[in-house]
VMD Tcl script that builds the backbone (N, CA, C; Angstrom):
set m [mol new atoms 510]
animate dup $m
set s [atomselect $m all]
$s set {name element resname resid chain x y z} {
  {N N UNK 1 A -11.418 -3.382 9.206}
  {CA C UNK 1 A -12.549 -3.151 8.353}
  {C C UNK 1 A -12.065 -2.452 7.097}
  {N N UNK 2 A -12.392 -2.982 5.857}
  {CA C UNK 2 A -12.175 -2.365 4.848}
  {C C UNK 2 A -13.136 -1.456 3.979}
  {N N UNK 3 A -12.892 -0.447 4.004}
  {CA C UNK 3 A -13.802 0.577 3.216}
  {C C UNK 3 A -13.696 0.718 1.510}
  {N N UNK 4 A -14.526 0.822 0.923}
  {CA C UNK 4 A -14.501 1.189 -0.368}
  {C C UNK 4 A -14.611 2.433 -0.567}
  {N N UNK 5 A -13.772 2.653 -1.601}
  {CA C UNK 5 A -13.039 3.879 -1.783}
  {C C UNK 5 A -14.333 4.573 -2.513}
  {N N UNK 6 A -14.471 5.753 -2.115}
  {CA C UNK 6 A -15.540 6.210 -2.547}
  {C C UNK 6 A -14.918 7.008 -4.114}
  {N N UNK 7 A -16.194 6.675 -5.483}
  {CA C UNK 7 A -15.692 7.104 -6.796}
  {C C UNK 7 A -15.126 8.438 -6.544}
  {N N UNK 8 A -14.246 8.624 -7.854}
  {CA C UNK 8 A -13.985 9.915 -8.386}
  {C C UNK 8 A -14.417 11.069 -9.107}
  {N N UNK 9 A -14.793 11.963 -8.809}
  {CA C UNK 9 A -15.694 12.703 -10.176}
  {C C UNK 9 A -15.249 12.841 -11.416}
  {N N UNK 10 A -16.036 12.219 -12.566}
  {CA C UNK 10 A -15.651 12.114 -13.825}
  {C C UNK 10 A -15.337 12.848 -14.473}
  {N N UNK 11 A -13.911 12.587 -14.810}
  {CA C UNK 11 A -13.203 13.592 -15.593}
  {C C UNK 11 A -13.818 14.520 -16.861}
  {N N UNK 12 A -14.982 14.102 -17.867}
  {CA C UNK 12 A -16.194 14.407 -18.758}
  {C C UNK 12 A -16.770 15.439 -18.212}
  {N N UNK 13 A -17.248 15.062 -16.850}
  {CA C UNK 13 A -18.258 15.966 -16.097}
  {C C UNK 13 A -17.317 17.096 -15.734}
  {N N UNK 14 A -16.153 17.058 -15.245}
  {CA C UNK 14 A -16.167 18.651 -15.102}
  {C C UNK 14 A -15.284 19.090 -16.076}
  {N N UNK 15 A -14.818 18.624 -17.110}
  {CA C UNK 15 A -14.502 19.574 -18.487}
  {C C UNK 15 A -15.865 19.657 -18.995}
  {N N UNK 16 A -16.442 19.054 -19.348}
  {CA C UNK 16 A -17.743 19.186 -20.181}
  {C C UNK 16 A -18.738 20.492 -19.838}
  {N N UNK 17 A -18.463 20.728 -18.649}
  {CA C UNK 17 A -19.332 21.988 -18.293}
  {C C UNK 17 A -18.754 23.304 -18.916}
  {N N UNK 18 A -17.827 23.423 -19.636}
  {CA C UNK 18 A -17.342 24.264 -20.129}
  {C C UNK 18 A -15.895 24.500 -19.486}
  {N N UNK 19 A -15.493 25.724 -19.920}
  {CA C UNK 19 A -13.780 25.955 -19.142}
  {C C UNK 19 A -14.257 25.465 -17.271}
  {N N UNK 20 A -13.561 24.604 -16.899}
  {CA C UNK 20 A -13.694 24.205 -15.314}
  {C C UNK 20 A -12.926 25.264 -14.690}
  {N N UNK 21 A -13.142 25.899 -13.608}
  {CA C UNK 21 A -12.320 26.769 -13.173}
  {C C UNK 21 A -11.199 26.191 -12.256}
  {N N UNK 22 A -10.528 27.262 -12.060}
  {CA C UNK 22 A -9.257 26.485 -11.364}
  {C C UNK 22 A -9.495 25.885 -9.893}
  {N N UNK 23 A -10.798 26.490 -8.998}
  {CA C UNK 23 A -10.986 25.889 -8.022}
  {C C UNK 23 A -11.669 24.650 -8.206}
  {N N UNK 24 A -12.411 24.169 -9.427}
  {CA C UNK 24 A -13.290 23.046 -9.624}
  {C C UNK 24 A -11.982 22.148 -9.921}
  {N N UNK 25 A -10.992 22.594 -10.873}
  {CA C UNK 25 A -9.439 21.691 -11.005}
  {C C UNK 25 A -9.167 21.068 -9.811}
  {N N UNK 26 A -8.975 22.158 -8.826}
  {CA C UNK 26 A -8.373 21.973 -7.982}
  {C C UNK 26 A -8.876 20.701 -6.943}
  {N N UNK 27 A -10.349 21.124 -6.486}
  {CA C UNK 27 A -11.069 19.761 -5.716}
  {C C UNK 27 A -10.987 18.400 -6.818}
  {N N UNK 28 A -10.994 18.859 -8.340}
  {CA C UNK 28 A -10.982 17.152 -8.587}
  {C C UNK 28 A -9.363 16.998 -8.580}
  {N N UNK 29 A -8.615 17.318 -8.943}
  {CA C UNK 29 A -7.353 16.826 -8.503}
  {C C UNK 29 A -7.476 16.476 -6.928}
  {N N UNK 30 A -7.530 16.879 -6.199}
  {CA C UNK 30 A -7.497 16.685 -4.578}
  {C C UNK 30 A -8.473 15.146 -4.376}
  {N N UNK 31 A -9.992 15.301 -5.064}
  {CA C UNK 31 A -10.720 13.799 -5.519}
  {C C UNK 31 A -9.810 12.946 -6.180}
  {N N UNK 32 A -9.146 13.333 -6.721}
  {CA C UNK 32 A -8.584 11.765 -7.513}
  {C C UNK 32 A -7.345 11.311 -6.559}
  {N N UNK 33 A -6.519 12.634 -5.903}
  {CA C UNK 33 A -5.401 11.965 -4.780}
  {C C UNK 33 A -6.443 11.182 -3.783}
  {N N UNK 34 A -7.347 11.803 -2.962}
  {CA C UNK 34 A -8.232 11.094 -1.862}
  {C C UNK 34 A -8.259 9.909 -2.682}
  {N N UNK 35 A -9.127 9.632 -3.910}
  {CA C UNK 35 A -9.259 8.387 -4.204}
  {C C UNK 35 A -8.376 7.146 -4.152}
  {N N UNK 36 A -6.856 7.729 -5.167}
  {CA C UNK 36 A -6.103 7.071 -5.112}
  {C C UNK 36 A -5.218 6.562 -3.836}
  {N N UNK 37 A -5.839 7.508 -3.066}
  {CA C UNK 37 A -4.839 7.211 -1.101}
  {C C UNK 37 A -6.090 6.206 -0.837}
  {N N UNK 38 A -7.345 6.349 -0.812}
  {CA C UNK 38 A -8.201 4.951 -0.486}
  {C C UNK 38 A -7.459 3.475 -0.886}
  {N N UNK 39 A -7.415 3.613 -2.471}
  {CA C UNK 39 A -7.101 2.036 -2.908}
  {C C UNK 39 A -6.056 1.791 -2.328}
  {N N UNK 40 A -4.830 2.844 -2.079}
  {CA C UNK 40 A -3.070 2.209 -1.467}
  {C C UNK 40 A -3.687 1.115 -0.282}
  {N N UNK 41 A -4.686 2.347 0.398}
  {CA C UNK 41 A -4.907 1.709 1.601}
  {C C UNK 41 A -5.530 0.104 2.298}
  {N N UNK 42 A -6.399 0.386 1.137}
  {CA C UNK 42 A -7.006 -0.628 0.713}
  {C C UNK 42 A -6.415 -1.771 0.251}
  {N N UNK 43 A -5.263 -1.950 -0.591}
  {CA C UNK 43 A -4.923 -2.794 -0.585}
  {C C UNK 43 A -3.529 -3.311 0.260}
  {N N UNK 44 A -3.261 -2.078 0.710}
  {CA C UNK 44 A -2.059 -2.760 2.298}
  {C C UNK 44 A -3.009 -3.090 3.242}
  {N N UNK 45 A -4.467 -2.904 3.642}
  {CA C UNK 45 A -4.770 -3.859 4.362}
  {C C UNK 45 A -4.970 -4.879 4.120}
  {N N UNK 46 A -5.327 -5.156 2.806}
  {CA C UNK 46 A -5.615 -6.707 2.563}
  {C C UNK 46 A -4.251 -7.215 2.720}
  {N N UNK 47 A -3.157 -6.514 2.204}
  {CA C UNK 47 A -1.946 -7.507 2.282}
  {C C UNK 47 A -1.606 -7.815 3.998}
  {N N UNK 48 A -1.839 -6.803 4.859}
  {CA C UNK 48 A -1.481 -7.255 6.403}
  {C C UNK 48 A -2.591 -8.178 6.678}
  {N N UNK 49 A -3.573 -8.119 6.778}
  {CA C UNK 49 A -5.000 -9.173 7.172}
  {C C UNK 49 A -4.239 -10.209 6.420}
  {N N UNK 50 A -3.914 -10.533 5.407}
  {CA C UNK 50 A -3.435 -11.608 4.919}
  {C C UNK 50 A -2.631 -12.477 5.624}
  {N N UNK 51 A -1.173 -11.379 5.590}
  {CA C UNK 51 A -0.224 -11.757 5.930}
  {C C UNK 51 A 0.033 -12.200 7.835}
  {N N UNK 52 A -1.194 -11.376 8.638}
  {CA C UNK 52 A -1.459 -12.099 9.729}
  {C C UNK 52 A -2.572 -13.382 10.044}
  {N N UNK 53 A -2.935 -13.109 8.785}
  {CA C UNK 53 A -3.688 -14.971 8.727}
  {C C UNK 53 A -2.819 -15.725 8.409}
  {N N UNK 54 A -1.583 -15.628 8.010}
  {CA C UNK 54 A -0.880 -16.523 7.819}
  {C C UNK 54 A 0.111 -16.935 8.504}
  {N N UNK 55 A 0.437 -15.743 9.214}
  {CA C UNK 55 A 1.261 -15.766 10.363}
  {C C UNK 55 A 0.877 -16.848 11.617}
  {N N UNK 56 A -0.281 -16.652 12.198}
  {CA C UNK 56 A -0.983 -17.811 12.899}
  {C C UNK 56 A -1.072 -18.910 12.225}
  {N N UNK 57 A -1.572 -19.555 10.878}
  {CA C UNK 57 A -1.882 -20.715 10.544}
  {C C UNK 57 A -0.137 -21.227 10.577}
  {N N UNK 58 A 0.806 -20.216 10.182}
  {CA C UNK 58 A 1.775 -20.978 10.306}
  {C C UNK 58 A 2.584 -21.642 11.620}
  {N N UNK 59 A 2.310 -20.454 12.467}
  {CA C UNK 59 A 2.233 -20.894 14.058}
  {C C UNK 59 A 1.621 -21.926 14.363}
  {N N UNK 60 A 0.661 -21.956 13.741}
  {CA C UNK 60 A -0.331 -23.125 14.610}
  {C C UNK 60 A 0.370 -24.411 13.661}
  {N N UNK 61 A 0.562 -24.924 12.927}
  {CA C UNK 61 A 1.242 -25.590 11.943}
  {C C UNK 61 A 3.009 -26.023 12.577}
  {N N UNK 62 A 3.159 -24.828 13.180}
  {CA C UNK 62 A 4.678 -25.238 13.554}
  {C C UNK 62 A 4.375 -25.867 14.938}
  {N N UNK 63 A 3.228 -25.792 15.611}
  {CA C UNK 63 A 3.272 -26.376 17.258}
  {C C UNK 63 A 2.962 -27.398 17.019}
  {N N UNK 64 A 2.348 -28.013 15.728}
  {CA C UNK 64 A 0.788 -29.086 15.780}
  {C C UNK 64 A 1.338 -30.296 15.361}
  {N N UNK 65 A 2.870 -30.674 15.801}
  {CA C UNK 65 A 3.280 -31.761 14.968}
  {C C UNK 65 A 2.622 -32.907 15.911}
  {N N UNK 66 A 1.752 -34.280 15.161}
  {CA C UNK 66 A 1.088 -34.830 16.036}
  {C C UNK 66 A 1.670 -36.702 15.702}
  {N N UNK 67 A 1.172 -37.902 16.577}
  {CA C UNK 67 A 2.018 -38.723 16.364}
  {C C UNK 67 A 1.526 -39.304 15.190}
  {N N UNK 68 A -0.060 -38.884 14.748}
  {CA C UNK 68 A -0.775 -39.656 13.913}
  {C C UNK 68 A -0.078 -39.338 12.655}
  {N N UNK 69 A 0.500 -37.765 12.050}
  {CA C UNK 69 A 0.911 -37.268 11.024}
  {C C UNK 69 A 2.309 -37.803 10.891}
  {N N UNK 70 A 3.050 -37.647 12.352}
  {CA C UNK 70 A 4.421 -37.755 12.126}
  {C C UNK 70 A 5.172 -36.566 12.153}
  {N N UNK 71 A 6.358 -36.008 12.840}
  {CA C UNK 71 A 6.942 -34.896 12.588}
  {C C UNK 71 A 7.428 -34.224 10.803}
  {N N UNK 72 A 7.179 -34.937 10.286}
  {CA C UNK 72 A 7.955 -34.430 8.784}
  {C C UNK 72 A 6.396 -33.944 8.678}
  {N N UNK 73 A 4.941 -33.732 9.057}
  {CA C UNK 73 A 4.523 -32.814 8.647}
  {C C UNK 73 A 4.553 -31.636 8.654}
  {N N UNK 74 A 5.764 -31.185 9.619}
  {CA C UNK 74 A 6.082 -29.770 10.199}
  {C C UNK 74 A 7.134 -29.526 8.979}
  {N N UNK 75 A 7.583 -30.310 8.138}
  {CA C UNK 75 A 8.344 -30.025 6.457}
  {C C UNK 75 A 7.716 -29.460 5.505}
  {N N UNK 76 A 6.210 -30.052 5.556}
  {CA C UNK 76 A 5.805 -29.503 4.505}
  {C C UNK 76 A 4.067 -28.436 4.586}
  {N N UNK 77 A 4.083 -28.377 5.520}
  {CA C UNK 77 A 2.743 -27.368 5.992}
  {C C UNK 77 A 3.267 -26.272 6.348}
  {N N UNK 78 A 4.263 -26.211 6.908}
  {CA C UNK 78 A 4.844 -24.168 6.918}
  {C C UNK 78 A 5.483 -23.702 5.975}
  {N N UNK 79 A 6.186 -25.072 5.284}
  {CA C UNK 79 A 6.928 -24.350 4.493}
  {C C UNK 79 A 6.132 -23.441 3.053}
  {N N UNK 80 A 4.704 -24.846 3.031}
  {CA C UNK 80 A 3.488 -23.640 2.090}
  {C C UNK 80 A 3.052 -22.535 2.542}
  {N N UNK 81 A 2.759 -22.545 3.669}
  {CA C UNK 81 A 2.219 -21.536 4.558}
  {C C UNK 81 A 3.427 -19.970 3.789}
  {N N UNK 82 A 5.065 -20.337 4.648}
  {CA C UNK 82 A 5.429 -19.707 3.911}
  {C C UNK 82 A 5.558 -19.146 2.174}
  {N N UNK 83 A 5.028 -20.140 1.534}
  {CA C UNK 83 A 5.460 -19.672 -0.226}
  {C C UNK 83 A 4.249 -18.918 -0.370}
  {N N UNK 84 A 2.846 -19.301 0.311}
  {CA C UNK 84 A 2.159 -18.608 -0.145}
  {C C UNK 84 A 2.201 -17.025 0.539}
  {N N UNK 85 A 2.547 -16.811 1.641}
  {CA C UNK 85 A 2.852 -15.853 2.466}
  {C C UNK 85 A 3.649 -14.628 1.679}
  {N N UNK 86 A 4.924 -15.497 0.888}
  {CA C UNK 86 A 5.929 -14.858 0.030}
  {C C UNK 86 A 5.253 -14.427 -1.151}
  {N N UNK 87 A 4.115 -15.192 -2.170}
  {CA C UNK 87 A 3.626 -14.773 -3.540}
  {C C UNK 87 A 2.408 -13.775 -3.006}
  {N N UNK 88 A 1.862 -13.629 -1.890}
  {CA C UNK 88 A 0.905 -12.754 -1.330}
  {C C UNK 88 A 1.811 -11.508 -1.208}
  {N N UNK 89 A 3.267 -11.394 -0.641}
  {CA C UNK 89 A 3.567 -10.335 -0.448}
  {C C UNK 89 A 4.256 -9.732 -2.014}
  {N N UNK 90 A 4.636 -10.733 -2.701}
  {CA C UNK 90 A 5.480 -10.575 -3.974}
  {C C UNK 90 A 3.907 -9.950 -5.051}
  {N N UNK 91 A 2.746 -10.363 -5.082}
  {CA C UNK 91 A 1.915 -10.009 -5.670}
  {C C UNK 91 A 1.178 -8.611 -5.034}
  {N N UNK 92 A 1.101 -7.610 -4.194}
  {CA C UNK 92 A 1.051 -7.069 -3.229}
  {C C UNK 92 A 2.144 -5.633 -4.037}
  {N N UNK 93 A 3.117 -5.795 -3.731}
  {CA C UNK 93 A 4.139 -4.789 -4.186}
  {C C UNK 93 A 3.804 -4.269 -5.356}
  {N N UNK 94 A 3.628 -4.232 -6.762}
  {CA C UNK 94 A 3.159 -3.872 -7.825}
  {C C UNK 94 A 2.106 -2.168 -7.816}
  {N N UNK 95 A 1.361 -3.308 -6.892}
  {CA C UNK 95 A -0.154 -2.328 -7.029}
  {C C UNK 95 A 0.052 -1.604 -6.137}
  {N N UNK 96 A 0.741 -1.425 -4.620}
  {CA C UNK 96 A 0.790 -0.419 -4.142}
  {C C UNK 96 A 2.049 0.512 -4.609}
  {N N UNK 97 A 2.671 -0.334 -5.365}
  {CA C UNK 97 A 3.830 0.949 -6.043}
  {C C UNK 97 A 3.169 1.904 -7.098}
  {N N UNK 98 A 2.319 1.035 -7.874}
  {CA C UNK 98 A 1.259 1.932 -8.914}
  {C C UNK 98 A 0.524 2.775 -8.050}
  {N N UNK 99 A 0.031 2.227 -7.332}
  {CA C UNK 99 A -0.964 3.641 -6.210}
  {C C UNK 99 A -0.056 4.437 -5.984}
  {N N UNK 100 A 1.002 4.607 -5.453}
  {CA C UNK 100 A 1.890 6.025 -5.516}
  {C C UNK 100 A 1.976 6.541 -6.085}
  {N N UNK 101 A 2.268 5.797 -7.453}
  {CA C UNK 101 A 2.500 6.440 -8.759}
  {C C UNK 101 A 1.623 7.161 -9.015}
  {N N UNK 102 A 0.627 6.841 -9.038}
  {CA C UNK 102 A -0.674 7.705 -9.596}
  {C C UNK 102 A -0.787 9.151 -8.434}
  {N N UNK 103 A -0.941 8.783 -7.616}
  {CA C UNK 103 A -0.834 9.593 -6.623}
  {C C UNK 103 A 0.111 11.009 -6.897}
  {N N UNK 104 A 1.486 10.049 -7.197}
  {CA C UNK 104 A 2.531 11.248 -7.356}
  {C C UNK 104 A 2.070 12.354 -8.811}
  {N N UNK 105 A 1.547 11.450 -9.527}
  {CA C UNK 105 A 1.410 12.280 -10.840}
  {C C UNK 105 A -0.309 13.426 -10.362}
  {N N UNK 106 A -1.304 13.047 -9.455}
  {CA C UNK 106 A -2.111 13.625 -9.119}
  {C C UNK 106 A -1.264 15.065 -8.421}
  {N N UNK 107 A -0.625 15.009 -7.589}
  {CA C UNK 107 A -0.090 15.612 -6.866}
  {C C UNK 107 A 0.731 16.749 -7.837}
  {N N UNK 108 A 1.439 16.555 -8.777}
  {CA C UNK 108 A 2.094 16.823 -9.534}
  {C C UNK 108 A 1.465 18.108 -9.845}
  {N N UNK 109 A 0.136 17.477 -10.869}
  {CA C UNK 109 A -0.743 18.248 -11.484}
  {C C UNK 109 A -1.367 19.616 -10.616}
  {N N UNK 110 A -1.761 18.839 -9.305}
  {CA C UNK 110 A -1.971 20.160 -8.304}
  {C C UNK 110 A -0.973 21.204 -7.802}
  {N N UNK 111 A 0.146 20.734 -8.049}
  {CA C UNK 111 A 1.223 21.716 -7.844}
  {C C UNK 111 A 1.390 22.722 -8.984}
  {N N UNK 112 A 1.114 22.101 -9.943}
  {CA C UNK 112 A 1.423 23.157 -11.305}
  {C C UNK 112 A 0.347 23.718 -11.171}
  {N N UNK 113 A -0.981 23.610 -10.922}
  {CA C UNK 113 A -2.037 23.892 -10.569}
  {C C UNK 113 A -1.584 25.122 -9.699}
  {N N UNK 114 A -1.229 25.030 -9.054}
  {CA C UNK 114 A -0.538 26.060 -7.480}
  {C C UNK 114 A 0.391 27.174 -8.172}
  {N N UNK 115 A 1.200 26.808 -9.368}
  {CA C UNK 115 A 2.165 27.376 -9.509}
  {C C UNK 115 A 1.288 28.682 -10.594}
  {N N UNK 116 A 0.436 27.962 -11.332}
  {CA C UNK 116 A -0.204 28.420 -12.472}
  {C C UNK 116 A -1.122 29.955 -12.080}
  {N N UNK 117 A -1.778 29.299 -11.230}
  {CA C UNK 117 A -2.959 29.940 -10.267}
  {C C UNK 117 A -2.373 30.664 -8.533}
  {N N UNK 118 A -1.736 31.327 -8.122}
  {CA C UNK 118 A -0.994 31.734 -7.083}
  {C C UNK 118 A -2.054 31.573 -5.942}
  {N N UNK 119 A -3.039 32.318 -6.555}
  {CA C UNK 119 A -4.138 32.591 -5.506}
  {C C UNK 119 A -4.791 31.196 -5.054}
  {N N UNK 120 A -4.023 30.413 -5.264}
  {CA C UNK 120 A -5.147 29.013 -4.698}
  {C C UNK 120 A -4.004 28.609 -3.719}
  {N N UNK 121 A -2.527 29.141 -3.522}
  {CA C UNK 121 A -1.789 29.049 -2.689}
  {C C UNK 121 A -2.348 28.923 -1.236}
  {N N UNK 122 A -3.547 29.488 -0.819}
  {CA C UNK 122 A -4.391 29.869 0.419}
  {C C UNK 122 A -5.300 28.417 0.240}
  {N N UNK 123 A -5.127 27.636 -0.302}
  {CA C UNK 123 A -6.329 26.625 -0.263}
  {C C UNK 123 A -4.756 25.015 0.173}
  {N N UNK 124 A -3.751 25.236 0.411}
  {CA C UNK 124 A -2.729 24.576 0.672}
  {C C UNK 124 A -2.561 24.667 1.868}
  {N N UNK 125 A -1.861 23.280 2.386}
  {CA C UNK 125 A -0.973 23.817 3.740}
  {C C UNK 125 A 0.533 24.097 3.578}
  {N N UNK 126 A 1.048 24.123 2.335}
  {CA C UNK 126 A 2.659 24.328 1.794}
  {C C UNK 126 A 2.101 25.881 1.278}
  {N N UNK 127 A 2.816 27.100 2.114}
  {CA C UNK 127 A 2.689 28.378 1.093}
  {C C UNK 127 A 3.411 28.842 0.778}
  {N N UNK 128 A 4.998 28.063 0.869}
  {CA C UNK 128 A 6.372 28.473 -0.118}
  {C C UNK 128 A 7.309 27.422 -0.982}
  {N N UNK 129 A 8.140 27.497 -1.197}
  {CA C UNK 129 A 8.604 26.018 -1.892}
  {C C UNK 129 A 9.318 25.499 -1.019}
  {N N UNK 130 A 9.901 25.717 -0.040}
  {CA C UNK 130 A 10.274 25.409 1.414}
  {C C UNK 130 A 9.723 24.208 1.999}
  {N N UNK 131 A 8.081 25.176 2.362}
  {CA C UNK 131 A 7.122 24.068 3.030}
  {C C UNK 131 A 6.539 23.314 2.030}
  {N N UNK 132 A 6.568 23.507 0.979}
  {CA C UNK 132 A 6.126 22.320 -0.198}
  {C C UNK 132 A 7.312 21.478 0.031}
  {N N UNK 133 A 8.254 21.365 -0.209}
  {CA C UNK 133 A 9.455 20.323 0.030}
  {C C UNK 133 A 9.726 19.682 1.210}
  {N N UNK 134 A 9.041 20.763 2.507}
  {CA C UNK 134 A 9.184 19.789 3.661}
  {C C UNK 134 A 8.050 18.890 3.820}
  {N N UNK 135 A 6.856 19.525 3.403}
  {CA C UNK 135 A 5.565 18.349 3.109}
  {C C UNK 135 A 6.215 17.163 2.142}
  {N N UNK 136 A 6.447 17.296 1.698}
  {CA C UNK 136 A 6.760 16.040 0.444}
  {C C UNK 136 A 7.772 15.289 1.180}
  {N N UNK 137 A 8.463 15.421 1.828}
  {CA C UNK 137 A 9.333 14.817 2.572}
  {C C UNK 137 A 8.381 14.062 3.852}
  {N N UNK 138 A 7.973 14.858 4.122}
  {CA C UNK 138 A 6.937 14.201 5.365}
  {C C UNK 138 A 6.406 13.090 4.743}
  {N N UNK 139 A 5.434 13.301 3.797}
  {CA C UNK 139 A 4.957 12.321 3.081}
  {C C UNK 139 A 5.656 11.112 2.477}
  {N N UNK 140 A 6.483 11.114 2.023}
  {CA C UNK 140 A 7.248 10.083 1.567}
  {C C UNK 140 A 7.723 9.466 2.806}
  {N N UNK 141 A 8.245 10.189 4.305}
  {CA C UNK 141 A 8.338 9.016 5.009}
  {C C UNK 141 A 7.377 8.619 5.450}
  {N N UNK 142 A 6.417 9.120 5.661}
  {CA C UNK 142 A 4.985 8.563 6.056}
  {C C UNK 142 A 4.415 7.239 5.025}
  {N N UNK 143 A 5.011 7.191 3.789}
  {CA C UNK 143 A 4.704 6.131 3.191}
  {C C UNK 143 A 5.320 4.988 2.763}
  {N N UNK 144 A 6.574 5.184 3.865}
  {CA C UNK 144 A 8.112 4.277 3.619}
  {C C UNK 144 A 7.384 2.923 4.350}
  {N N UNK 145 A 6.599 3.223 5.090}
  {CA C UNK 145 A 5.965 1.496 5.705}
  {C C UNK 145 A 5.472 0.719 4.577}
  {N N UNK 146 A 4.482 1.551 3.495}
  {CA C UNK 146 A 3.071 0.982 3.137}
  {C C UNK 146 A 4.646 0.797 1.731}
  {N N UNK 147 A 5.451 1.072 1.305}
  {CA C UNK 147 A 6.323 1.093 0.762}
  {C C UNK 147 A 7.494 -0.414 0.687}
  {N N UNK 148 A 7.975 -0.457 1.935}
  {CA C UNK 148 A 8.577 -1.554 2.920}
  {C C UNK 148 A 8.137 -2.874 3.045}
  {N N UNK 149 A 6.671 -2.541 3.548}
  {CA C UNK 149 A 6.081 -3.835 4.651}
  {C C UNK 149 A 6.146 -5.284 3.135}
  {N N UNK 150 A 6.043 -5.070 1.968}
  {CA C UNK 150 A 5.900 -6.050 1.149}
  {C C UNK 150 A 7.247 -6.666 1.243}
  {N N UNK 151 A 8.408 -6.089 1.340}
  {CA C UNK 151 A 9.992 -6.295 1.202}
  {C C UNK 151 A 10.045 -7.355 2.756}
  {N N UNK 152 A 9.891 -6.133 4.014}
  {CA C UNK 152 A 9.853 -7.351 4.906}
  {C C UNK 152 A 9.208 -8.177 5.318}
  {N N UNK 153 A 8.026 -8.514 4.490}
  {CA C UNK 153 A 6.956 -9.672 4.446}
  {C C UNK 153 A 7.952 -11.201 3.690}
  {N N UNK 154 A 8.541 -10.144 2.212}
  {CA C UNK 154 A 8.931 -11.064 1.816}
  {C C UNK 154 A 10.462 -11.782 2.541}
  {N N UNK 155 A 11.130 -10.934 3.178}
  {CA C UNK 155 A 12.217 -11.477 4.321}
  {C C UNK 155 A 12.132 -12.242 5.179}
  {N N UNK 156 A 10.753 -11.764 6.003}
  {CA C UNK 156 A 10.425 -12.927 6.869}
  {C C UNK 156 A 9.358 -14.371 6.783}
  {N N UNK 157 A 9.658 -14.249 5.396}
  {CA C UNK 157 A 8.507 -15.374 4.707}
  {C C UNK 157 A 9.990 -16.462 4.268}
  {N N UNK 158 A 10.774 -15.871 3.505}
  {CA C UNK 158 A 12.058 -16.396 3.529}
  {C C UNK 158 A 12.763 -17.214 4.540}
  {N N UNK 159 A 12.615 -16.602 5.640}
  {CA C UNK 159 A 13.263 -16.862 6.827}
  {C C UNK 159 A 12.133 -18.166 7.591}
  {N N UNK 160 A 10.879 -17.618 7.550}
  {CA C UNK 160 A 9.900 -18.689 8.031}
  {C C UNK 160 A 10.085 -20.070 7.117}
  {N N UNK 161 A 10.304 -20.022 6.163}
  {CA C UNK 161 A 10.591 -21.376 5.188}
  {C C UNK 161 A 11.691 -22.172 5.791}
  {N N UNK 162 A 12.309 -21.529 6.099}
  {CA C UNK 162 A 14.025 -22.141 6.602}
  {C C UNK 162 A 13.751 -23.201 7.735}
  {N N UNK 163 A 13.007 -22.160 8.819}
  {CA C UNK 163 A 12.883 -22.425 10.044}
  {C C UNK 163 A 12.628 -23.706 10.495}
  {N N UNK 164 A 11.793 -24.613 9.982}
  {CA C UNK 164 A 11.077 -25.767 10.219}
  {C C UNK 164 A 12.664 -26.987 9.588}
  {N N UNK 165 A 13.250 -26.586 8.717}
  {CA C UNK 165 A 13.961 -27.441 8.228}
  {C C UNK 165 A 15.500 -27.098 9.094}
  {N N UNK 166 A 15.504 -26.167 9.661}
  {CA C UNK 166 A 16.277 -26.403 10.489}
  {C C UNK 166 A 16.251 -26.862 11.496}
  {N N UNK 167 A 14.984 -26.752 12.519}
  {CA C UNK 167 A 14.678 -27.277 13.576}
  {C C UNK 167 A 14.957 -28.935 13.157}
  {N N UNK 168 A 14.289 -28.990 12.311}
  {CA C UNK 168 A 14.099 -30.854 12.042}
  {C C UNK 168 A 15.661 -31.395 11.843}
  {N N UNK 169 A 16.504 -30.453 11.125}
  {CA C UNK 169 A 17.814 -31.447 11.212}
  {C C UNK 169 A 18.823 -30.667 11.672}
  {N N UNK 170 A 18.724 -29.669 12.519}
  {CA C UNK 170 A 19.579 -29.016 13.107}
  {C C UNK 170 A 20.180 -29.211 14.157}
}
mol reanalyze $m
mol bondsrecalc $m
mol representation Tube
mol addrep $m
């Protein structure tokens, strides 16, 4: 199930109220990371839902050679299956590398935020530069999948192309 990312509070609205204080900074920075962790998410599921609809049609495509078609349709129905499989995962990579990005620069801002303001140190779960560095580490491997999965989508989309043309004259 895919959720829509619920908006961000507008950047207007809380400068506009006058000096924003550092705790009002602080929740919209924290709103715009939540936000921006919705869309990553959001769009690595569409790329897996994808990429396991395609996974079956190509399965089903590689069993279904029939006498009416002829085996050389098993040449050219997976091997689309695969290209499109490959430009789904090749189109895919971009936008969840930009969602980090943004992310990282949200994150950024709340740290200087942290550094600026001490006393909001208590509104963190990092309360030295220690555990700020071991969080960030956590995090980055925690996002080495949503990072990855486009690379080995596109490996085994590669490899699924092959497959059929080897079987047939191998």
């Amino acid at each position: 199930m895919v959720m829509a990312a619920s908006p961000s509070p507008n950047v207007e609205d809380v400068i506009t109220q006058g000096n924003p204080t550092d705790n009002e900074l602080l929740a919209f920075y924290r709103s715009e990371i939540r936000f921006e962790s919705e869309v990553v998410n959001g769009r690595l599921q569409a790329l897996l839902g994808s990429q396991s609809f395609l996974v079956i049609a190509y399965a089903t495509a590689m069993t279904g050679s029939t006498t009416r078609w002829g085996d050389r349709m098993v040449l050219l129905v997976p091997p689309l299956f695969s290209l499109l499989g490959f430009m789904l995962a090749l189109m895919a990579l971009p936008g969840i590398r930009a969602g980090y990005a943004a992310i990282g620069k949200w994150e950024e801002k709340q740290r200087a935020l942290h550094h600026r303001y001490p006393h909001l140190i208590e509104f963190t779960l990092a309360a030295s530069d220690d555990e700020t560095r071991d969080m960030m580490r956590r995090g980055q491997r925690g996002a080495l999948f949503a990072h990855q999965a486009p690379f080995v989508f596109l490996i085994a989309w590669t490899v699924f192309c092959l497959i059929p043309f080897y079987l047939y004259w191998g």
